[in-house]
Structures are given as structure tokens and as C-alpha cells.
N, CA, C and O atoms as a printed pandas DataFrame, in Angstrom:
     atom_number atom_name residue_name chain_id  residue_number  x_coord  y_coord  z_coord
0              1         N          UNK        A               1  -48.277  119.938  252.958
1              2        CA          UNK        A               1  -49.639  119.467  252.770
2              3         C          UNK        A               1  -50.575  120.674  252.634
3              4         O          UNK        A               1  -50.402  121.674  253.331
4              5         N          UNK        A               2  -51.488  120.589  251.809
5              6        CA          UNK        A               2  -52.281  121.765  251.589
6              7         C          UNK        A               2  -53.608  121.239  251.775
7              8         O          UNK        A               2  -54.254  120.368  251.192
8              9         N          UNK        A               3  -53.949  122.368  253.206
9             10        CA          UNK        A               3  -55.613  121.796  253.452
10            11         C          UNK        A               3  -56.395  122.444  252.808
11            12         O          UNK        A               3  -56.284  123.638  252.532
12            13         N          UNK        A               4  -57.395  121.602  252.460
13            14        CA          UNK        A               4  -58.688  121.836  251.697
14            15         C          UNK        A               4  -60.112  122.474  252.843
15            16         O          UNK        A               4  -60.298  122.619  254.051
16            17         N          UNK        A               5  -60.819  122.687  251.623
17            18        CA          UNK        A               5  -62.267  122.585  252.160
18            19         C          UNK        A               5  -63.271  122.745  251.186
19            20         O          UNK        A               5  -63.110  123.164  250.039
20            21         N          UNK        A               6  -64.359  122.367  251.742
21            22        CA          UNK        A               6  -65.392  122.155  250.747
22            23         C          UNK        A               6  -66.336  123.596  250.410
23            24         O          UNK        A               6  -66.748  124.265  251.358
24            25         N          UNK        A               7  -66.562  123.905  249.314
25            26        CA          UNK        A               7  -67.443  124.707  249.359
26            27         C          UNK        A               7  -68.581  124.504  248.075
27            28         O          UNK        A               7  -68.380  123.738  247.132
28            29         N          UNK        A               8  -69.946  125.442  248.258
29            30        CA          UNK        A               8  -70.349  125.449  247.852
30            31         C          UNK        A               8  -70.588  126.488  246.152
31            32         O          UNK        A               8  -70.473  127.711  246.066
32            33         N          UNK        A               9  -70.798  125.896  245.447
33            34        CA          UNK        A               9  -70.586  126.717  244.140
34            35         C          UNK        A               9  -72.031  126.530  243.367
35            36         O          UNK        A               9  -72.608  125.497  243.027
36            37         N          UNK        A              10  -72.356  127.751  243.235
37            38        CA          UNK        A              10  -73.575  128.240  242.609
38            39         C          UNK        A              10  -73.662  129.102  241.516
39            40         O          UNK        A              10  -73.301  130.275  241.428
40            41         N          UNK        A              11  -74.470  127.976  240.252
41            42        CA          UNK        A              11  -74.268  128.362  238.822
42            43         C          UNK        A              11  -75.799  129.236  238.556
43            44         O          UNK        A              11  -76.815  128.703  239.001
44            45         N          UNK        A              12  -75.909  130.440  237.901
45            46        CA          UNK        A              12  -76.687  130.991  237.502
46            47         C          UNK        A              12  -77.079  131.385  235.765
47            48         O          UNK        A              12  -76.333  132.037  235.035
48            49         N          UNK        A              13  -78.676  130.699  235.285
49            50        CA          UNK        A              13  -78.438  131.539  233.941
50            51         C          UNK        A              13  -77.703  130.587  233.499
51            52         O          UNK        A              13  -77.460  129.519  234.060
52            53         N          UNK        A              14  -77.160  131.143  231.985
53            54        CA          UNK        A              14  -76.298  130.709  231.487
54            55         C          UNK        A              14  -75.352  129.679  231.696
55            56         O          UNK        A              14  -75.231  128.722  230.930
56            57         N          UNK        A              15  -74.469  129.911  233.038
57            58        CA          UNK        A              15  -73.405  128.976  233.811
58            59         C          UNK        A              15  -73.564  128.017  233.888
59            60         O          UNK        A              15  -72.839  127.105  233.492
60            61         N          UNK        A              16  -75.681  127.891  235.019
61            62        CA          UNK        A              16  -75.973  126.758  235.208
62            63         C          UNK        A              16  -76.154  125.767  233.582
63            64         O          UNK        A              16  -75.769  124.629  233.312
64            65         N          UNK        A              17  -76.837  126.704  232.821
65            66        CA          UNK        A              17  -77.148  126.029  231.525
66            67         C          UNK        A              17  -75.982  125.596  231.328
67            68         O          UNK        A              17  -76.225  124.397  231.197
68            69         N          UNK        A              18  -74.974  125.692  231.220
69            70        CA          UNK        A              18  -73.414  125.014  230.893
70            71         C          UNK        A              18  -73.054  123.992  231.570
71            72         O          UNK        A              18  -72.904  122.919  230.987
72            73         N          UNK        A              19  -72.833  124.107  232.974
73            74        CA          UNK        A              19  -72.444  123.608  233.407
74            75         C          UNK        A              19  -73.485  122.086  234.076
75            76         O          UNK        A              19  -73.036  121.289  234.900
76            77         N          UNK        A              20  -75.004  122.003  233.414
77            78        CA          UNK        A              20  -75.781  121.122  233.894
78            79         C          UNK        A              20  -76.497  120.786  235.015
79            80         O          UNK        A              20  -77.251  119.829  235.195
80            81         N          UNK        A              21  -76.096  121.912  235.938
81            82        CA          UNK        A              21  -76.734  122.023  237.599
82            83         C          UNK        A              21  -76.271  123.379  237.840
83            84         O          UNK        A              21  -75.379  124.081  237.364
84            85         N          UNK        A              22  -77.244  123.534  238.811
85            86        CA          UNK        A              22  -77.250  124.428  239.462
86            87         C          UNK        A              22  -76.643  124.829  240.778
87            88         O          UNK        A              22  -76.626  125.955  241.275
88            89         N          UNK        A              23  -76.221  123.871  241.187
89            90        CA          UNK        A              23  -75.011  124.179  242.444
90            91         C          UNK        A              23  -74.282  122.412  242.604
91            92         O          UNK        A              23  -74.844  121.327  242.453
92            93         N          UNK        A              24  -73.025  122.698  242.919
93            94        CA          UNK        A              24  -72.483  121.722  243.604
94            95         C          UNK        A              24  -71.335  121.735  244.994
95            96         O          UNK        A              24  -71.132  122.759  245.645
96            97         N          UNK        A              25  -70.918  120.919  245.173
97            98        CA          UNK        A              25  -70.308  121.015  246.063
98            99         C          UNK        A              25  -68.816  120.335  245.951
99           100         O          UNK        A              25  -68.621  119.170  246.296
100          101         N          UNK        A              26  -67.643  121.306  245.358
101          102        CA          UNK        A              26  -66.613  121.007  245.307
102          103         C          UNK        A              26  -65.261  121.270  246.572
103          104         O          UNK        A              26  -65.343  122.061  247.511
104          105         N          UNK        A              27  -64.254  120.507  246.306
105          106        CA          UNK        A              27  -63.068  120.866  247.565
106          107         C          UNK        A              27  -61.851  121.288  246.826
107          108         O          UNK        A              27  -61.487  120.648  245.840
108          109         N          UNK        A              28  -61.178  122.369  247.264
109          110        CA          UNK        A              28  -60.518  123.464  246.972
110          111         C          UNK        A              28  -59.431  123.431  247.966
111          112         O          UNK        A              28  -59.720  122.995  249.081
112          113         N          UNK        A              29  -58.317  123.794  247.755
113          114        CA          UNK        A              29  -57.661  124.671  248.700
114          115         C          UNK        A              29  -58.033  125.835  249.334
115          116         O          UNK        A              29  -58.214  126.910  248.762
116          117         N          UNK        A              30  -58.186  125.556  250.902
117          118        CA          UNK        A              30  -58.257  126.799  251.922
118          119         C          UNK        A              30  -57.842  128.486  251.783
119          120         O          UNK        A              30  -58.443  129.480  252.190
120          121         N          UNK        A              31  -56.422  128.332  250.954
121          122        CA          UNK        A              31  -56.204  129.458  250.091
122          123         C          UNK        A              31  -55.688  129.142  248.645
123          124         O          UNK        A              31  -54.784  128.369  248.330
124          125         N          UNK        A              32  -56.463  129.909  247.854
125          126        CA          UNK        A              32  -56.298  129.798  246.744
126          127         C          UNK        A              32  -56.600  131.071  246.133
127          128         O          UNK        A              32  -57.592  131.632  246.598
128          129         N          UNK        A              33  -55.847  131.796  244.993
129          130        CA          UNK        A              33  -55.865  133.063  244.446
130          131         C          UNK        A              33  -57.419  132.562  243.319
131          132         O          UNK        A              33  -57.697  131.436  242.908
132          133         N          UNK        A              34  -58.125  133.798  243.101
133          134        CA          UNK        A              34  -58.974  133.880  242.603
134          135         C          UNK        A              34  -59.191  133.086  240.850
135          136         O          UNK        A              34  -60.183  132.443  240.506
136          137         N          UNK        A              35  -58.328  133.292  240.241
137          138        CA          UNK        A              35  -58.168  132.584  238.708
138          139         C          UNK        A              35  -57.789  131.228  239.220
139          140         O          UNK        A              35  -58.429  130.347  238.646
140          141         N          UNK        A              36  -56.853  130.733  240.225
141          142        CA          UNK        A              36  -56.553  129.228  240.444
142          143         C          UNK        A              36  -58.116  128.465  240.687
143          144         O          UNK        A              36  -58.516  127.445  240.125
144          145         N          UNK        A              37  -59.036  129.524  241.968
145          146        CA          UNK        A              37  -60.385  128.508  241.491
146          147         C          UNK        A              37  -61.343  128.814  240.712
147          148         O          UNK        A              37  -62.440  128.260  240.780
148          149         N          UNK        A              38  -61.060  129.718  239.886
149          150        CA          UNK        A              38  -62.227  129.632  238.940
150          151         C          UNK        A              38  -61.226  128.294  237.657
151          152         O          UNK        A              38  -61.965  127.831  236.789
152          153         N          UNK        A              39  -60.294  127.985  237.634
153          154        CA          UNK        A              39  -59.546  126.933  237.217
154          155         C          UNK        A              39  -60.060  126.036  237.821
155          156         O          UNK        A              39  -60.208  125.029  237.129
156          157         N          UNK        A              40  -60.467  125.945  239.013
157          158        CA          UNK        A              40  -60.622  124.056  239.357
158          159         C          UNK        A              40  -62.501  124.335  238.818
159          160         O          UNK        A              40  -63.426  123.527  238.735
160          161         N          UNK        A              41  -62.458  125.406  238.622
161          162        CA          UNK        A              41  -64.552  125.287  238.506
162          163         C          UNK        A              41  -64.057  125.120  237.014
163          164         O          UNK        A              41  -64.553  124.016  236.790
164          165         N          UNK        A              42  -63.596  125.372  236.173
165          166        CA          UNK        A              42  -64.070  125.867  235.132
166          167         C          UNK        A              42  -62.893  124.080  234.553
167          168         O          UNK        A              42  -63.133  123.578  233.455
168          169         N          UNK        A              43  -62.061  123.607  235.251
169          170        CA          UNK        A              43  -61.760  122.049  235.047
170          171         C          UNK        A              43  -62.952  120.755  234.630
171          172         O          UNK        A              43  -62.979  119.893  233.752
172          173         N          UNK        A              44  -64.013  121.197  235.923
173          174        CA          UNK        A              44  -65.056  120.188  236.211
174          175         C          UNK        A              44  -65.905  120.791  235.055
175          176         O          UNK        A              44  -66.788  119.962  234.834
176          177         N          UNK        A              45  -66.016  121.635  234.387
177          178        CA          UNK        A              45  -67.093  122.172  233.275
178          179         C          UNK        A              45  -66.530  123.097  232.624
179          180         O          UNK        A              45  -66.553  124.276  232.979
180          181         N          UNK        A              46  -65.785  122.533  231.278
181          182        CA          UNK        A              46  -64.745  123.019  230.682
182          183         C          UNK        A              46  -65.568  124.272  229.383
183          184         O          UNK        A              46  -64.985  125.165  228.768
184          185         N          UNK        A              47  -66.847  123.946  229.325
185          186        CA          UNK        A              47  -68.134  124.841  228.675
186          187         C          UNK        A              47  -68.142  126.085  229.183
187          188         O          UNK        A              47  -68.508  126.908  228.344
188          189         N          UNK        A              48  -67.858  126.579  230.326
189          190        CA          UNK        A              48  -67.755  127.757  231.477
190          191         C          UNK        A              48  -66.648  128.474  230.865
191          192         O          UNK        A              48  -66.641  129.642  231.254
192          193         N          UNK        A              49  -65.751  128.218  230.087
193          194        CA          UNK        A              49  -64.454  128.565  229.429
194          195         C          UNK        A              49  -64.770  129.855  228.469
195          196         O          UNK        A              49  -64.035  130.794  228.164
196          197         N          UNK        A              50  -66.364  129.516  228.035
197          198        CA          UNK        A              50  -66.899  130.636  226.822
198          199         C          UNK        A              50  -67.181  131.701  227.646
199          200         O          UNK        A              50  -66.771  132.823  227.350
200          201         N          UNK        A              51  -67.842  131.496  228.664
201          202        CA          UNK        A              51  -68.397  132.790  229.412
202          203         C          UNK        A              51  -67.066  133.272  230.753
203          204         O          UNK        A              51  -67.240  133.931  231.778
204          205         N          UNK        A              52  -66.162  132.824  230.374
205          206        CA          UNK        A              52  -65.081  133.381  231.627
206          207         C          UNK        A              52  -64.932  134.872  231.807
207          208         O          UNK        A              52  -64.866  135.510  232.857
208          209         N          UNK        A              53  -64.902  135.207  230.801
209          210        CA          UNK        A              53  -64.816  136.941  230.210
210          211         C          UNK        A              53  -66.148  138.254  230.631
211          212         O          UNK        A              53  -66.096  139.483  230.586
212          213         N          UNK        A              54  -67.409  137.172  231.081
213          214        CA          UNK        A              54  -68.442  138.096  231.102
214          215         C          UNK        A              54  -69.059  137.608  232.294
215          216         O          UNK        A              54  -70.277  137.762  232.381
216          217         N          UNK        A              55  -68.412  137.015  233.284
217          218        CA          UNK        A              55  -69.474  136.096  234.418
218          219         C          UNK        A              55  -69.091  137.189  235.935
219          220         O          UNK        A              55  -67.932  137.596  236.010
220          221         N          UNK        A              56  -69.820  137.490  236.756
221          222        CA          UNK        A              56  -69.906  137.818  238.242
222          223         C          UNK        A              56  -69.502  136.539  238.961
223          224         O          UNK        A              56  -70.158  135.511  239.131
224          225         N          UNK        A              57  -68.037  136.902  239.414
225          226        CA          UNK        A              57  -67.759  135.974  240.278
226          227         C          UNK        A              57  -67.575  136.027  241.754
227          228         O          UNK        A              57  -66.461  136.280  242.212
228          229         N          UNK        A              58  -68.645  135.794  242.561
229          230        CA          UNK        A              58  -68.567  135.981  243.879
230          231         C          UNK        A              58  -68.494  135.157  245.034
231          232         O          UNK        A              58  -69.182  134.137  245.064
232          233         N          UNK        A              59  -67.603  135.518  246.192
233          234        CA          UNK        A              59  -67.268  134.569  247.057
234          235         C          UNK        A              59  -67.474  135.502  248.657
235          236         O          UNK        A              59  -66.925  136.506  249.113
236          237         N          UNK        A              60  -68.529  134.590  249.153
237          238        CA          UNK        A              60  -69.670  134.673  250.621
238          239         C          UNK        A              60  -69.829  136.352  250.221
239          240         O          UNK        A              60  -69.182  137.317  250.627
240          241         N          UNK        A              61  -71.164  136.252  249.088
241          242        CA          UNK        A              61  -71.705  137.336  248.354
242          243         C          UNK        A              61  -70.876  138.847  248.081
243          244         O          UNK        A              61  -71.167  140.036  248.210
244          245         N          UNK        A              62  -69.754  138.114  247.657
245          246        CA          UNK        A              62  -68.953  139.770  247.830
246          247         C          UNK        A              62  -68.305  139.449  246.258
247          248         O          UNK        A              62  -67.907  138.285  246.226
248          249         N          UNK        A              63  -68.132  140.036  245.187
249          250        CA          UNK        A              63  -67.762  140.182  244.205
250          251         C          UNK        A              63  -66.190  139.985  244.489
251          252         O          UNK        A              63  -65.553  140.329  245.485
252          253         N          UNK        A              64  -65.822  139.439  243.513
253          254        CA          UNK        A              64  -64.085  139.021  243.275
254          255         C          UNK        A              64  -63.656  139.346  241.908
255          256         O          UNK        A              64  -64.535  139.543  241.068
256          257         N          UNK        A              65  -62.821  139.401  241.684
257          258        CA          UNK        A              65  -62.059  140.070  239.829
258          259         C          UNK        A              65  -61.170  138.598  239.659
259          260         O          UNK        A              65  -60.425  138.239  240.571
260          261         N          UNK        A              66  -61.293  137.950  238.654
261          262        CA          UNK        A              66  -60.691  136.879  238.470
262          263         C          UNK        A              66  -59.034  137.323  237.988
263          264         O          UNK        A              66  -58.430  137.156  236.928
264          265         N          UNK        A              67  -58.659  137.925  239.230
265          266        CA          UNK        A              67  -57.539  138.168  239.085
266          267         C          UNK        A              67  -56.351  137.020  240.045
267          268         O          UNK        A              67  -56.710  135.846  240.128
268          269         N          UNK        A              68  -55.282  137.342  240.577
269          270        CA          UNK        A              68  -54.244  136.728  241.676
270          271         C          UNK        A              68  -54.228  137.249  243.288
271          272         O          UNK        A              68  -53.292  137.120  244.077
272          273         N          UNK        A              69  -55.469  137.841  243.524
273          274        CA          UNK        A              69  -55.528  138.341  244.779
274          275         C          UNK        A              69  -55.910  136.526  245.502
275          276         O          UNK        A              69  -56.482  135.519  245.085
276          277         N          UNK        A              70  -55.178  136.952  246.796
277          278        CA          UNK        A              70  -55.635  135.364  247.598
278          279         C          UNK        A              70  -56.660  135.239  248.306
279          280         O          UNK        A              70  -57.073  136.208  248.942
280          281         N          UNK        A              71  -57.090  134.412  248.337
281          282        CA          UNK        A              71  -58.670  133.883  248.431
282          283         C          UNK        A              71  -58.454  132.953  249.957
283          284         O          UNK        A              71  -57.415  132.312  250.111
284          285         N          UNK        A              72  -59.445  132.963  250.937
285          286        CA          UNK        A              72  -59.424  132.348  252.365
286          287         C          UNK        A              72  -60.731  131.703  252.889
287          288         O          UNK        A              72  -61.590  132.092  253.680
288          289         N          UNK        A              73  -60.507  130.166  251.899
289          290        CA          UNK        A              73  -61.629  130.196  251.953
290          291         C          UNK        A              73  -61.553  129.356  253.161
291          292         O          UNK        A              73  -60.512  128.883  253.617
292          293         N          UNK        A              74  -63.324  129.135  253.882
293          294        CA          UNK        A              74  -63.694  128.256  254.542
294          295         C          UNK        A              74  -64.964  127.330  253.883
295          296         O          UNK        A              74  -65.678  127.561  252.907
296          297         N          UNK        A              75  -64.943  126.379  254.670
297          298        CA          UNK        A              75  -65.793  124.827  254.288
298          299         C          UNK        A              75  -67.353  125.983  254.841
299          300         O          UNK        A              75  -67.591  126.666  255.837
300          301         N          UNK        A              76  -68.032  125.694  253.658
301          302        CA          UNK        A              76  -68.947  126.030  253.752
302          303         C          UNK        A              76  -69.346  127.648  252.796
303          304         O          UNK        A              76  -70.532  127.957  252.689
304          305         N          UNK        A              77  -68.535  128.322  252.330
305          306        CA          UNK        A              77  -68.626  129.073  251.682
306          307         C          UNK        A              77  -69.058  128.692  250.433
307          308         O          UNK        A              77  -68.862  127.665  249.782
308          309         N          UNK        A              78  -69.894  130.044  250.135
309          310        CA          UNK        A              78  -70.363  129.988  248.928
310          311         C          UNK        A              78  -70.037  131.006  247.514
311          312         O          UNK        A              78  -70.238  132.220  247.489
312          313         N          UNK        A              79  -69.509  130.210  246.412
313          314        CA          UNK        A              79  -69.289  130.822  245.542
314          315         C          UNK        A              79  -70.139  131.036  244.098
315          316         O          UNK        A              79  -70.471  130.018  243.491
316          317         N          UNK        A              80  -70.387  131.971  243.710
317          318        CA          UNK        A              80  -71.614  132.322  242.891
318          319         C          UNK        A              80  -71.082  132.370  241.153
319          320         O          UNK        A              80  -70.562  133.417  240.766
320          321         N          UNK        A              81  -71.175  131.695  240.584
321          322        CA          UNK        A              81  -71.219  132.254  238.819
322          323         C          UNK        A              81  -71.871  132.825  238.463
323          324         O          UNK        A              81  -72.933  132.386  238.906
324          325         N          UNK        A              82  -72.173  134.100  237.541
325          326        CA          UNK        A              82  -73.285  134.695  237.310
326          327         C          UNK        A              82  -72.765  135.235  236.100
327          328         O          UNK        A              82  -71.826  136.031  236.052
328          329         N          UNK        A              83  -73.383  134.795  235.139
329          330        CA          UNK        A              83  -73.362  136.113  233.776
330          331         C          UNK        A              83  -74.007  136.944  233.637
331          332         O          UNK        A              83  -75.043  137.001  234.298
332          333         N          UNK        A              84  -73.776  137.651  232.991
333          334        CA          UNK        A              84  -74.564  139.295  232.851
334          335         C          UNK        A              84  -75.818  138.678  232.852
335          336         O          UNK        A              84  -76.069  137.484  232.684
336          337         N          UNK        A              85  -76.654  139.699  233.077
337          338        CA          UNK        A              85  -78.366  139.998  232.263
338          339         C          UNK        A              85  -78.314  140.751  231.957
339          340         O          UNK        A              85  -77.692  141.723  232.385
340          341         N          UNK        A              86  -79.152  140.600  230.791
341          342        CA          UNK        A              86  -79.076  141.438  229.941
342          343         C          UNK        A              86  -81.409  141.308  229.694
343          344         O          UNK        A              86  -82.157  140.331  229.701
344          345         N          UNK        A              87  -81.643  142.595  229.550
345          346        CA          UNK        A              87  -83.103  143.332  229.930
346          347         C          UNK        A              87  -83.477  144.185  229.496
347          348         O          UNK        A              87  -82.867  144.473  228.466
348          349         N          UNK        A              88  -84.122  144.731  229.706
349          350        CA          UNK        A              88  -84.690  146.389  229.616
350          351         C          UNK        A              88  -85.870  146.463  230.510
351          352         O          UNK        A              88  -86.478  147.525  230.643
């Protein structure tokens, strides 16, 4: 059995523009490697698929590489989408 938990996921910019809101609240596996949940985010808003390549993905404000490193999460954490800005 694989326990879950809920966390919070927060779309910025762009993301949110994709994805139609600005945060929700999805349930995940407790551990899960970094590409498996940007897979269950990027399931629920399959638009997020264009910007996978250029987005800040962070989990309880600490930057992650959408690589296979394992992920621990807890209920209540928050995970951030962010695409570049771009400024001057």
C-alpha cells in the first residue's frame, strides 16, 4: 500500500495561465521521485507539457531538477511551478 498525502501546488505566470488556477490541492505519494510528480501535475493539466523544459520547480521553497532524485513529501507541503521571467 502506498501512503499518500496531500499537498499544496502553486502555479505561477505562465503555469497558472495554463493550467487555469493558481494553486490547488492535489494527493501524491509520500515518496515520489521528482519527474513521477511533476507527471501527476502535469496529468491534471496536460498544457504544462509546453513549459516542462523552462519552469522552476520547487518543493517547501527549495528548488528541485526534474530529475529521479526521491522526494519526502509531507501533507501540507508546498510545491511551486514557476517559469522563467523574463525583464530588464
Amino acid at each position: 500500500m502506498v501512503l499518500r498525502c496531500q499537498v499544496e501546488v502553486l502555479y505561477f505566470a505562465k503555469s497558472a495561465e495554463i493550467a487555469g488556477i493558481r494553486s490547488e490541492t492535489i494527493s501524491v505519494p509520500r515518496e515520489i521521485k521528482a519527474f513521477q510528480l511533476w507527471n501527476e501535475i502535469e496529468a491534471r493539466h496536460p498544457g504544462l507539457a509546453d513549459v516542462r523544459n523552462q519552469v522552476i520547480f520547487a518543493v517547501r521553497q527549495e528548488y528541485v531538477e526534474l530529475g529521479d532524485q526521491l522526494l519526502q513529501l509531507q501533507s501540507g507541503d508546498e510545491i511551486a511551478i514557476i517559469p522563467p521571467i523574463s525583464g530588464g
